[in-house]
C-alpha positions, 0 to 999 in steps of 0.5 A, spaced: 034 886 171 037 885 178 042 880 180 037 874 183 032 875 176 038 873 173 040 868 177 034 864 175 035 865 168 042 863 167 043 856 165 046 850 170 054 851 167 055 844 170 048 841 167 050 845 160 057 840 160 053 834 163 048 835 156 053 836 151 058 831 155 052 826 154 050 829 147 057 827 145 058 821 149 051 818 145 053 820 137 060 816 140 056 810 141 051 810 135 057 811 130 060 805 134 053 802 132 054 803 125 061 800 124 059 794 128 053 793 123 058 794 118 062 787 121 067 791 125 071 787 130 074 788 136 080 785 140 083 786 147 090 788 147 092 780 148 089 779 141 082 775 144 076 777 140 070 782 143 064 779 144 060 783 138 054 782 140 055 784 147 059 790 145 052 791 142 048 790 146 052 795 151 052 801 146 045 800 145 043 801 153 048 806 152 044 810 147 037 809 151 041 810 158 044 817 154 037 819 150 034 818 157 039 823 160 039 827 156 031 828 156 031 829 163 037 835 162 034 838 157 027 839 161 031 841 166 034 846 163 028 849 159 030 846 153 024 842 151 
């Protein structure tokens, strides 16, 4: 095999972080997902409460946002 064929085969090292970094980044939020279901609760340093169903909504763009992300990458790679 010659250098420049391998050159197209050898995956992007920056996108293979960028895909595992979104992976870990979408399990982090589902999981923050499931423990606000389970009634958890956040406050600020200064002991105010987080607005829950904000925080949710966050997350819940956060997933779709990283779902979309990683969708792209993955083509991107060959992966799909």
């Amino acid at each position: 095999m010659r250098y420049s064929d391998a050159m197209k085969t050898a995956p992007d090292p920056a996108a293979t972080a960028a895909l595992e970094r979104y992976r870990e980044q979408r399990v982090t939020a589902i999981h923050r997902l499931d423990l606000i279901a389970r009634g958890a609760t956040l406050n600020y340093e200064d002991g105010t409460p987080v607005d829950m169903a904000s925080e949710k909504r966050r997350l819940e763009e956060m997933v779709a946002d990283r779902d979309r992300r990683i969708a792209a990458l993955e083509r991107d790679l060959g992966l799909t």
